[in-house]
C-alpha positions as protocol buffer text, in pm:
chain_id: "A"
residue {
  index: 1
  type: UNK
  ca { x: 18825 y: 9947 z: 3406 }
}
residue {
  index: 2
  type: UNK
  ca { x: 18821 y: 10114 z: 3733 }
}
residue {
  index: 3
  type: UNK
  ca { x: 18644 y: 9863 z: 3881 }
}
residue {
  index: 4
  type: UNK
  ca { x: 18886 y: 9614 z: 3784 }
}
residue {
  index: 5
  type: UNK
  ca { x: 19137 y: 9782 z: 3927 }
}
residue {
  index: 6
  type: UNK
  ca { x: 18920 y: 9804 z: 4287 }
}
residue {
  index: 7
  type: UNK
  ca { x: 18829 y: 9436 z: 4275 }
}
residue {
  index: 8
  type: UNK
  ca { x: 19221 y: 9364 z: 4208 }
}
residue {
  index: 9
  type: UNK
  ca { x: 19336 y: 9584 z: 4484 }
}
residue {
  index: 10
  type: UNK
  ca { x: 19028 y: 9423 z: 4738 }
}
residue {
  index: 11
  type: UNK
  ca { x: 19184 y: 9111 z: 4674 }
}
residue {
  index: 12
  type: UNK
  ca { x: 19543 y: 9133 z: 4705 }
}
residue {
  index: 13
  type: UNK
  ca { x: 19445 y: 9283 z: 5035 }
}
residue {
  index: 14
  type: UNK
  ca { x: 19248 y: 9032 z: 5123 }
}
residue {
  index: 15
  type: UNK
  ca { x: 19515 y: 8731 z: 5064 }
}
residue {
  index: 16
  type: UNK
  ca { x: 19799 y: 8954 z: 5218 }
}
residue {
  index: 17
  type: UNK
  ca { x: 19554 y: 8959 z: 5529 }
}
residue {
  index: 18
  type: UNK
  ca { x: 19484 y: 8582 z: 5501 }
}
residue {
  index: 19
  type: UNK
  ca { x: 19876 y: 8494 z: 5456 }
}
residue {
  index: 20
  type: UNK
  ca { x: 19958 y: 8727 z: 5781 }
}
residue {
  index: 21
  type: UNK
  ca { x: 19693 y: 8514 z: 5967 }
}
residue {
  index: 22
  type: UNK
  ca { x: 19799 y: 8208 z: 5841 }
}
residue {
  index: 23
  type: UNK
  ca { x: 20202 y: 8288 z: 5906 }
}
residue {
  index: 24
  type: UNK
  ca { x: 20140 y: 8396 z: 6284 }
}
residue {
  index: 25
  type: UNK
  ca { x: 19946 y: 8078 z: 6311 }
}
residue {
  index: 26
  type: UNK
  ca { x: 20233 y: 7840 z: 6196 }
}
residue {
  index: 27
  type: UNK
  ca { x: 20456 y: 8116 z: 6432 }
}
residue {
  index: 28
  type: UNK
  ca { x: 20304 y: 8017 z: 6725 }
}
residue {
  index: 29
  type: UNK
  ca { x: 20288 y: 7662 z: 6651 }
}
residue {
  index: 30
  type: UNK
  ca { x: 20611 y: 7653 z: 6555 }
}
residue {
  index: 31
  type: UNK
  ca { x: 20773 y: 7764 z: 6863 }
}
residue {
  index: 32
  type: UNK
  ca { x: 20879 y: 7553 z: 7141 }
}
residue {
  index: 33
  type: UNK
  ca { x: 20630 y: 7417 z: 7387 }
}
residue {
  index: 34
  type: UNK
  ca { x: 20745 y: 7516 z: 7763 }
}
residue {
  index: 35
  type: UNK
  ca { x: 20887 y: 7208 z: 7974 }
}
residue {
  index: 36
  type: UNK
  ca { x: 20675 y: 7076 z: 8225 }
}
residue {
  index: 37
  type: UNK
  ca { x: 20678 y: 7220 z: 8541 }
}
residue {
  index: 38
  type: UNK
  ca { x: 20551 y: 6949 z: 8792 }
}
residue {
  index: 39
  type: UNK
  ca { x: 20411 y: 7035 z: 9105 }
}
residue {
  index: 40
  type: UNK
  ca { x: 20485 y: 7401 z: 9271 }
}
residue {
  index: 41
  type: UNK
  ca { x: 20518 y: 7473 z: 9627 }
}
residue {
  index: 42
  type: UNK
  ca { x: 20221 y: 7713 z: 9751 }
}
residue {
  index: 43
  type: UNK
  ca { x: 20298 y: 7958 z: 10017 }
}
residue {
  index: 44
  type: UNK
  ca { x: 19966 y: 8121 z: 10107 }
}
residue {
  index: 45
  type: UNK
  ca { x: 20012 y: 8495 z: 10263 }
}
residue {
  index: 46
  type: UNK
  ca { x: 19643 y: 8567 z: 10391 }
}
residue {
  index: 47
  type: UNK
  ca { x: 19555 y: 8944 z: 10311 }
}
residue {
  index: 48
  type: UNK
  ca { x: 19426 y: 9163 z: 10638 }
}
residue {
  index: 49
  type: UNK
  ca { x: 19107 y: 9303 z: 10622 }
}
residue {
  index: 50
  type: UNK
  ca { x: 18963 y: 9058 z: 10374 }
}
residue {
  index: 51
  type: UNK
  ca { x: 18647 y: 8900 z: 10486 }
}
């Protein structure tokens, strides 16, 4: 009976850890995908004393 109980507990953990995977998955996918940005100007300020 007390193994039961263990192998009952083992996997209610295990699909509450599946079903928080699976919801931060859909989370991410979910939310909205950043504009696109184009080309960037590039200001390059060369650093003394490398090379």
């Amino acid at each position: 009976m007390a193994d039961e109980s263990l192998l009952k507990k083992i996997k209610t953990w295990v699909k509450t850890v599946l079903g928080g995977m699976g919801n931060a998955v859909v989370s991410e996918k979910s939310k909205k995908v950043p504009p696109e940005i184009g080309n960037q100007p590039y200001k390059d300020t060369p650093k003394k004393g490398v090379l």
